[in-house]
C-alpha angles and dihedrals in degrees: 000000000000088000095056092046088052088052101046083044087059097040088056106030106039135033118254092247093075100048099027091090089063093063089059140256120344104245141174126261104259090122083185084057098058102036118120139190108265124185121225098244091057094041090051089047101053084044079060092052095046086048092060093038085059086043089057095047096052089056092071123097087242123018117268117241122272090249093052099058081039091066097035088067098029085065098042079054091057095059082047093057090237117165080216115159124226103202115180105197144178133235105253108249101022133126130240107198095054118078094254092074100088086063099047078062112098125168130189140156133240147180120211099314108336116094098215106184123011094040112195139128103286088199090077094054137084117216115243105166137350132205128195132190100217104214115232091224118024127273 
């Protein structure tokens, strides 16, 4: 929960400039390019951490956003070494000067191919910006 209140706390007080370094190197959308070998027991490891992260959020008065829990589990991923991927979209065809931008906005993490927190059909999404946590040792 801490982690999610860290991360609403960043997305209103600071500009991202300041705390986009901490979910991992800026890096262009060729999801084949980033996917990695992952062994069950870590895969299943970092689902049990999204599903905590979910749990946490539930637990607030009003859901927390979809980029907060994003970055919640993209930083407990990092302790974990994990080569996961942040990605901030937008929905295809949508506008971004109406009001109804900030909800054509979705985030989610992944790792290789497996979309771990924020589900949803990436087909219908624009890449705006991708963060990836590099591992220190390889996956």
């Amino acid at each position: 929960m801490f982690l999610i209140l860290r991360a609403q706390w960043l997305i209103r007080r600071s500009a991202m400039s300041s705390w986009r370094g901490s979910l991992g190197q800026l890096v262009e959308d060729n999801p084949a390019e980033h996917n990695q070998p992952i062994t069950d027991e870590r895969l299943r490891a970092a689902a049990g951490l999204a599903r905590r992260v979910e749990r946490a959020a539930a637990r607030f008065p009003t859901e927390p956003k979809c980029l907060s829990q994003a970055m919640a589990l993209q930083w407990l991923l990092r302790e974990m070494d994990a080569g996961s991927r942040l990605v901030i979209a937008m929905l295809r065809g949508a506008e971004s000067g109406n009001d109804a931008a900030e909800h054509a906005f979705h985030a989610w993490v992944e790792w290789g191919n497996q979309m771990l927190i924020g589900h949803c059909d990436r087909s219908q999404y624009r890449i705006v910006l991708s963060f990836q946590h590099i591992p220190k040792g390889g996956e």
